[in-house]
C-alpha positions as CSV (number, residue, x, y, z in Angstrom):
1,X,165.9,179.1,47.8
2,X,162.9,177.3,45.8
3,X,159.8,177.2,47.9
4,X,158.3,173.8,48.4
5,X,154.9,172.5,47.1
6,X,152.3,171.4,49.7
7,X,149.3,169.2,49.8
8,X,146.2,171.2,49.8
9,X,144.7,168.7,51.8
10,X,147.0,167.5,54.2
11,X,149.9,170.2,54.2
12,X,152.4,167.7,53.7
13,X,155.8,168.4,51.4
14,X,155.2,167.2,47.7
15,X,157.7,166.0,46.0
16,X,159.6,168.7,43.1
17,X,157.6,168.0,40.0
18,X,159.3,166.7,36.8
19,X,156.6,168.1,34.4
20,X,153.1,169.7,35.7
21,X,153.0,170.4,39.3
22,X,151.1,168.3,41.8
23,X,148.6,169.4,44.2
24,X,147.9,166.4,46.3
25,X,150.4,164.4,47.8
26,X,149.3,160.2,46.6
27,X,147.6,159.4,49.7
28,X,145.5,162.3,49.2
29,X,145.0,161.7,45.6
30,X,143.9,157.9,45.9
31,X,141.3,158.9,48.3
32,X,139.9,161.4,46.2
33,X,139.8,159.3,43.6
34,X,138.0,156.1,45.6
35,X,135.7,159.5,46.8
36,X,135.0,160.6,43.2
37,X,134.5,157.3,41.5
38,X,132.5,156.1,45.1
39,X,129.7,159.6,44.5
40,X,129.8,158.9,40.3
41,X,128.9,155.3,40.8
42,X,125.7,157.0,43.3
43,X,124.4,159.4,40.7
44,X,124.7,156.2,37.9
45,X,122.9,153.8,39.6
46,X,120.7,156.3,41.1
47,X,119.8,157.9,37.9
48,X,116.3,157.1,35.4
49,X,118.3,155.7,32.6
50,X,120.6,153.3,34.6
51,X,117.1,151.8,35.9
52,X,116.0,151.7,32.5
53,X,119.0,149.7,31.8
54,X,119.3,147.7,34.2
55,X,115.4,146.3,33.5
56,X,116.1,145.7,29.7
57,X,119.3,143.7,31.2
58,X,117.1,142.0,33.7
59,X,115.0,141.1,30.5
60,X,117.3,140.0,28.6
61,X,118.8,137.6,31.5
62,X,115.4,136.1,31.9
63,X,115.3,135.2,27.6
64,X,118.4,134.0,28.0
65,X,118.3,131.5,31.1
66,X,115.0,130.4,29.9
67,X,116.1,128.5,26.8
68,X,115.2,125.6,26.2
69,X,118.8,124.4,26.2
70,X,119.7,125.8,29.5
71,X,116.0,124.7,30.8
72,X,117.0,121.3,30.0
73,X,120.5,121.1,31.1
74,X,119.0,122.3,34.6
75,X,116.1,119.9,34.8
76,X,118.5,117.3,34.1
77,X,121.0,118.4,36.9
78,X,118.0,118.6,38.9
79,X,116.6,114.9,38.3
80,X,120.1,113.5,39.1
81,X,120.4,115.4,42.2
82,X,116.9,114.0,43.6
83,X,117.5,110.6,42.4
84,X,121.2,110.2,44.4
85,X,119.5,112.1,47.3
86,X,116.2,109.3,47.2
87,X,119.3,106.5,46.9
88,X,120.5,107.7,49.8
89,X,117.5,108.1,51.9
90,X,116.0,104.5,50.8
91,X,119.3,102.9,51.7
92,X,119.3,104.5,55.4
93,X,115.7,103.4,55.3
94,X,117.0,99.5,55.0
95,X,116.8,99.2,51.3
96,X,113.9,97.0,51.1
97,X,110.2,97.0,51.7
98,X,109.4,96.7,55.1
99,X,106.4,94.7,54.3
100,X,107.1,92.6,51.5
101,X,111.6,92.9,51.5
102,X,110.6,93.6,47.8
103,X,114.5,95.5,46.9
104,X,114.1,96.8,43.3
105,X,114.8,100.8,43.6
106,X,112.1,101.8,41.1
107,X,109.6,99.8,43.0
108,X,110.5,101.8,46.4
109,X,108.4,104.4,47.4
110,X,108.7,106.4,51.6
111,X,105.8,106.3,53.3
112,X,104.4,108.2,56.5
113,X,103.9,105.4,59.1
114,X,100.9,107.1,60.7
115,X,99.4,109.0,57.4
116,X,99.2,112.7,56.8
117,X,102.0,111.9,53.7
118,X,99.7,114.4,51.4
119,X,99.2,117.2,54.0
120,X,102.9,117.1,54.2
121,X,104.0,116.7,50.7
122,X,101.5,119.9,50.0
123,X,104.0,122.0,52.9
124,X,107.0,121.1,50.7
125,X,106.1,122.0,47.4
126,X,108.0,119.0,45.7
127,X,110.0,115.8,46.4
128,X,113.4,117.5,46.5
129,X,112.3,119.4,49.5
130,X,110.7,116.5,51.0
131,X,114.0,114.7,51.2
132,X,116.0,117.7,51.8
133,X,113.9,117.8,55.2
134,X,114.6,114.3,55.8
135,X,117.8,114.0,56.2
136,X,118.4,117.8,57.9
137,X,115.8,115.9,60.3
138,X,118.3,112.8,60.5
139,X,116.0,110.5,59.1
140,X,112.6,110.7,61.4
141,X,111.0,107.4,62.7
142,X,107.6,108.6,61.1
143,X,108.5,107.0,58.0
144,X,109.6,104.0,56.3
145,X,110.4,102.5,52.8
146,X,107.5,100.4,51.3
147,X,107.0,99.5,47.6
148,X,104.7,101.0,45.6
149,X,101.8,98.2,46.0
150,X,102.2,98.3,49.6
151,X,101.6,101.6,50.3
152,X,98.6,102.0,47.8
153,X,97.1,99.0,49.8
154,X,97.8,100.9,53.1
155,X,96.3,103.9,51.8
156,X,93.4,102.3,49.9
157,X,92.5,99.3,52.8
158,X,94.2,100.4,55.9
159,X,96.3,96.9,55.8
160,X,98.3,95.3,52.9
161,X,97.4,91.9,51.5
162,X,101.3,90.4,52.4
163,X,100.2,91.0,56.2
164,X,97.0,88.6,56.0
């Protein structure tokens, strides 16, 4: 009678060998191998040289996003995504001056009904913040659409000359 080949791990029958014989049954063996490539993968990212690497590759990322292609193609996504987002926010504003009802888009500017537009527009950094905040704010009653020459007259005089 042949003697049977058990799992040094586990103790469990293995199966009779075609060619080399086995010492660990395949549930021991795959978690060995998840163990071993689990403590290889440490020592490599742990180690001097795979820092080393991994800064030249950060390097290289940086040259490589930074071109002047890619720059462009993102400032362009970028411009698109603030224009749509002002469309939207002027045309929940009323779509029109609410001074003058002057309607042309590019003429259109939001203003902060009681001031402090600068103080504000210094917190967020840029206009695409700015209207991100407005509408995850719902569209505050502090502000309101004006055109461009009616909110330089507001901030210049206090008043606009439509309202005399």
């Amino acid at each position: 009678m042949e003697a049977k080949n058990k799992c040094l791990d586990c103790s469990s029958d293995l199966p009779k060998p075609k060619t080399n014989p086995r010492l660990y049954c395949d549930k021991c063996r795959r978690e060995r191998l998840l163990l071993s490539k689990r403590q290889s993968n440490a020592k490599w990212w742990n180690n001097t040289d795979q820092k080393e690497f991994n800064k030249k590759r950060r390097i290289v990322y940086q040259t490589v996003k930074n071109t002047p292609e890619l720059k462009s193609a993102r400032n362009e996504k970028l411009r698109q995504q603030r224009k749509e987002i002002r469309l939207e926010i002027i045309k929940q504003y009323g779509n029109k001056c609410d001074c003058c009802q002057e309607t042309n888009i590019e003429f259109l500017a939001i203003d902060h009904i009681n001031g402090g537009g600068g103080i504000q527009r210094k917190e967020m950094k840029n206009h695409l913040n700015f209207y991100r905040w407005i509408i995850k704010n719902n569209f505050p009653d502090i502000l309101r659409v004006l055109c461009h020459n009616c909110n330089m007259a507001f901030g210049f005089f206090g008043y606009c000359p439509h309202q005399k």
